[in-house]
N, C-alpha and C positions, 0 to 999 in steps of 0.2 A: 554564465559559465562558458568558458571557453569552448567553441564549437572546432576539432580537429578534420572532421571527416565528416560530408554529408552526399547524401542522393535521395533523387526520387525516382519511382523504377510505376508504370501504370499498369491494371491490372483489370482487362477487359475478356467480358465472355464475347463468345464467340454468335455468328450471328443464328446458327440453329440453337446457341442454348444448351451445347455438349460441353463443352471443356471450355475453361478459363485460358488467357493467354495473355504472354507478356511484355509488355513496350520495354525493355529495358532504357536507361539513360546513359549515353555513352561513357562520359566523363561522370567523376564528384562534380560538385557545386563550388565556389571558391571559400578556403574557409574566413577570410574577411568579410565574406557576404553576409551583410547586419540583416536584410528582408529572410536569407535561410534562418540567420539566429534566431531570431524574433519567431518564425513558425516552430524551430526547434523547442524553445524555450515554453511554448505557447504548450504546446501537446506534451512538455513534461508536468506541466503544471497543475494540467487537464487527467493525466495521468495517474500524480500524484495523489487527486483525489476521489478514486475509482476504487472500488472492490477490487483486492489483489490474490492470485493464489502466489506461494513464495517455497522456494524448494533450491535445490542444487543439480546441478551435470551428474547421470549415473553413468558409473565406471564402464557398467559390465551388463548383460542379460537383454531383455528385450528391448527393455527403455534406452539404450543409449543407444546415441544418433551420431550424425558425422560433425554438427555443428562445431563439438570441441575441437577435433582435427582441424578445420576449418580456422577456427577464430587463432589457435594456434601458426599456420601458418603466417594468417597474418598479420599477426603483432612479430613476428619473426623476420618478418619481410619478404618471405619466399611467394605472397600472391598479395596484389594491390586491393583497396578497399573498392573498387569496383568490381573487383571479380570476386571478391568476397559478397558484396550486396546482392550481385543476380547469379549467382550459385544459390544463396538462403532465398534467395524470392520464388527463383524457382521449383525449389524444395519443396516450399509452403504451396506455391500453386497446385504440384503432383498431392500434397496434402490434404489442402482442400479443395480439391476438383469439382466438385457435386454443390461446396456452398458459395452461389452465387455472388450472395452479401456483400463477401470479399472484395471487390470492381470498386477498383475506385485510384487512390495515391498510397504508393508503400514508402514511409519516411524511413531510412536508416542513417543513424549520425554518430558518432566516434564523440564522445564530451570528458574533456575534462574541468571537476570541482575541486581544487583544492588540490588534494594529493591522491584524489581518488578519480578513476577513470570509467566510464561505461558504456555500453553499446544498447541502443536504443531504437526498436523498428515499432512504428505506428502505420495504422493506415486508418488517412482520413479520406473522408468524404465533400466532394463536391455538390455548389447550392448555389443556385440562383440569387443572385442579388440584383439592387439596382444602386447606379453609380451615377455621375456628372460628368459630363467628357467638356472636352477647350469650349465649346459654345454655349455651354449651361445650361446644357437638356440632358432631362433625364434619358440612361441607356441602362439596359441589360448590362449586370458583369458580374460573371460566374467568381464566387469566394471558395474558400477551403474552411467547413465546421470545425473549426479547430479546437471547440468546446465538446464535439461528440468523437469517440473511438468506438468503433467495432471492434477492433484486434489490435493488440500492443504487447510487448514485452521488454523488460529490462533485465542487462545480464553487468552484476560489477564486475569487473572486469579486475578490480585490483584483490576485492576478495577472494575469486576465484585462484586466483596465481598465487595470491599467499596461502595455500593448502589447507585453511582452515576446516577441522572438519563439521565444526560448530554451525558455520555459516552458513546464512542461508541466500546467498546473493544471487538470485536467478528469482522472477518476478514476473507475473502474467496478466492480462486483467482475467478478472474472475467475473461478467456478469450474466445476470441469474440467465437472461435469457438467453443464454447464447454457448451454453454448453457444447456442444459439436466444435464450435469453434476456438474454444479452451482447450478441450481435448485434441484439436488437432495441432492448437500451439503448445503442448506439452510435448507430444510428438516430435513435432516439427525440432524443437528445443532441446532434444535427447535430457530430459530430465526425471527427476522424482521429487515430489512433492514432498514437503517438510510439513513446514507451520502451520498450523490452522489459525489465521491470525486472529477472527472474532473470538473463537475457544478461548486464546492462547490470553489475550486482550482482556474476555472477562476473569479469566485468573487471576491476573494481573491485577484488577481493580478489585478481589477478592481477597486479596493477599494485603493488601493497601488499606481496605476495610477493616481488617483484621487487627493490621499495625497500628492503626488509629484509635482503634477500642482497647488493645492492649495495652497501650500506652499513658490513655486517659488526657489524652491533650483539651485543654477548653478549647470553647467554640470558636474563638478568632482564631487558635494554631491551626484548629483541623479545619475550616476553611481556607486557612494561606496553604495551607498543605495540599488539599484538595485542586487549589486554584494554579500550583505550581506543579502536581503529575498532569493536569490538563491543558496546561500551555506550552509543557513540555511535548504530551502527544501528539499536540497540534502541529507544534514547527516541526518534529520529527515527520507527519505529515505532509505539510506544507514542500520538505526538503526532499520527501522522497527515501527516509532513513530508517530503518528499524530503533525504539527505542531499546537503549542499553539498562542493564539493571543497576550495572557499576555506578554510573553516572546517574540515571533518576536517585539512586538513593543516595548520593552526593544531595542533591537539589532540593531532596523532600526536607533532609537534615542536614544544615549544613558544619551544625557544631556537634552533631555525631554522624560523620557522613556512609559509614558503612551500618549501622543500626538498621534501616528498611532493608538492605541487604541481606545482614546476618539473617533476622526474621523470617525471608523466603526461603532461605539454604536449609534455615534447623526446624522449617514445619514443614520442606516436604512439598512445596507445591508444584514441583516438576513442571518450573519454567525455562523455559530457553535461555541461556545469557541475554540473545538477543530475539525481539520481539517486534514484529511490524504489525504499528497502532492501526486496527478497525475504527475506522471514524465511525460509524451510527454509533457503534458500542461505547464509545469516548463520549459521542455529543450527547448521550442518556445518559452520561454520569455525574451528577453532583450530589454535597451532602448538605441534607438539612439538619443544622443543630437548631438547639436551644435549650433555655435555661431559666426557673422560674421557682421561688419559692418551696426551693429543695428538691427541685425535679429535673434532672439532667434528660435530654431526649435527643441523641443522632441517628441518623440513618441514612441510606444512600436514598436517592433520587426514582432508582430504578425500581423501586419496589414499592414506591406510592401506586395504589391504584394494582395490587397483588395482593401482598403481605399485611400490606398497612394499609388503612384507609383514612382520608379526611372526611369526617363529617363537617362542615362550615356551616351549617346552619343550625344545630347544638356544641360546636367550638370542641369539638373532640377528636381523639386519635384513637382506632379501632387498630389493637395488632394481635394477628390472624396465630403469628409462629414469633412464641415468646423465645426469647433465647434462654438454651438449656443449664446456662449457668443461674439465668436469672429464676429460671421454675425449681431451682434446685434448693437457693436460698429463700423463694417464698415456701416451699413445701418444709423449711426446716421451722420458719417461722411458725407456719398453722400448727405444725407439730409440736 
């Protein structure tokens, strides 16, 4: 992806251990520089596939912060991308003053994909390695973990200007351990949280379960189907994108492309349009069919080992929570 604008800004405590402090970098980076691309690329990708919280810029009350003023001016041209980058670094620092953690490289880079644009601040960490220098001996040579993030965020840049009020393009990492630091990059962010993307994500594959049984597809449909909301979530993933409803139910059906669609509108399952994929809750999803001498059996994946149990050593399926249409039709039968 095209990289527009990049800096790296360092982010050092102090030597009693009171306050953090910060090397700013005078200049951007050049953006032809392939070694900036290449780390840029590296930590989105890293990014990408991290626990996210996802929300939008609040207007008004306590949670708004100055960032939107800021990113405003400078996409306006009234302040350069470096004084835009240590203005937010600094911000963050006054933020998280107290957590150390922090010390280390604040990446901030201007990308654009396509037709879409967005602003990207990571901070990675510094690690010992060992290298070959011109006489081919081994030496010490400090790398950048560009596989690990502490702290990161992503703001679309073209959703937010297109006033949607839908969207949710403002994006944090969310890990378990590190709550202070979430919280101080919501802060930091002047936003409010939207989506719950794991919540949001098992709806979603609930609603997909639903259409599947509803529909009655044999067992090759509902595993192409299955195998196509799953490679869908994944590159939605991969890309860094909220999956679309419009569009998966393009995918799932393509000779009735709005059918998964319709299905979620007229039951109700108060999904987002859009929805950014929980990878754990994707990589537990698959369906097991099958089909044997008049005995149809699907289920999802996630409920082996709950609901449903295998026994394999007398070849049986043990399920715990019959479905209530089916205990309805065996209780008309007894009767």
């Amino acid at each position: 992806m095209p990289l527009l604008q990049s800096i790296v800004h360092r982010l050092d405590p102090t030597l009693d251990g009171e306050r953090l402090t910060v090397t700013a970098a005078p200049v951007p980076a050049a953006s032809d520089d392939p070694v900036m691309a290449n780390l840029v690329n590296a930590l989105n990708d890293t990014y990408n596939t991290k626990a996210k919280g996802w929300g939008r810029f609040a207007e008004e009350g306590e949670q708004a912060g100055p960032l939107v003023a800021w990113l405003r001016a400078y996409l306006a041209g009234e302040q350069d991308f470096a004084q835009l980058s240590t203005t937010l670094t600094e911000r963050l620092v006054q933020t998280l003053q107290e957590q150390f953690s922090v010390s280390g490289y604040l990446l901030l880079a201007h990308l654009r994909q396509g037709d879409t644009e967005t602003l990207f601040m990571g901070l990675v960490h510094q690690r010992e390695g060992i290298g070959i220098n011109e006489e081919h001996q081994a030496v010490p040579a400090a790398q950048l973990n560009t596989s690990q993030l502490t702290l990161a965020a992503r703001v679309n840049l073209t959703q937010w200007q297109s006033d949607s009020n839908n969207a949710q393009y403002v994006s944090f990492l969310k890990d378990r351990g590190g709550k202070k630091l979430a919280d101080g990059l919501v802060a930091l962010l002047g936003m409010e949280e939207g989506i719950d993307a794991p919540a949001e994500t098992r709806t979603l594959l609930k609603a997909f379960s639903d259409y599947v049984e509803k529909e009655d597809f044999d067992d090759t449909a509902s595993r192409e189907k299955t195998d196509t909301l799953v490679d869908y979530a994944n590159e939605q993933l991969r890309r860094g994108e909220p999956m679309t409803l419009e569009e998966l139910s393009e995918l799932v059906d393509e000779k009735q492309p709005k059918a998964f669609y319709d299905h979620i509108r007229n039951a109700d399952y108060g999904l987002s349009p859009e929805i950014p994929p929980d990878k754990r809750t994707i990589s537990q999803f698959r369906r097991f069919t099958g089909r044997s001498g008049g005995v149809s059996i699907s289920f999802d994946s996630h409920l082996l080992g709950s609901s449903i149990e295998y026994d394999e050593n007398q070849d049986r399926l043990i399920i715990k929570q019959v479905p209530k249409q089916l205990k309805e039709q065996l209780a008309k039968r007894k009767g």
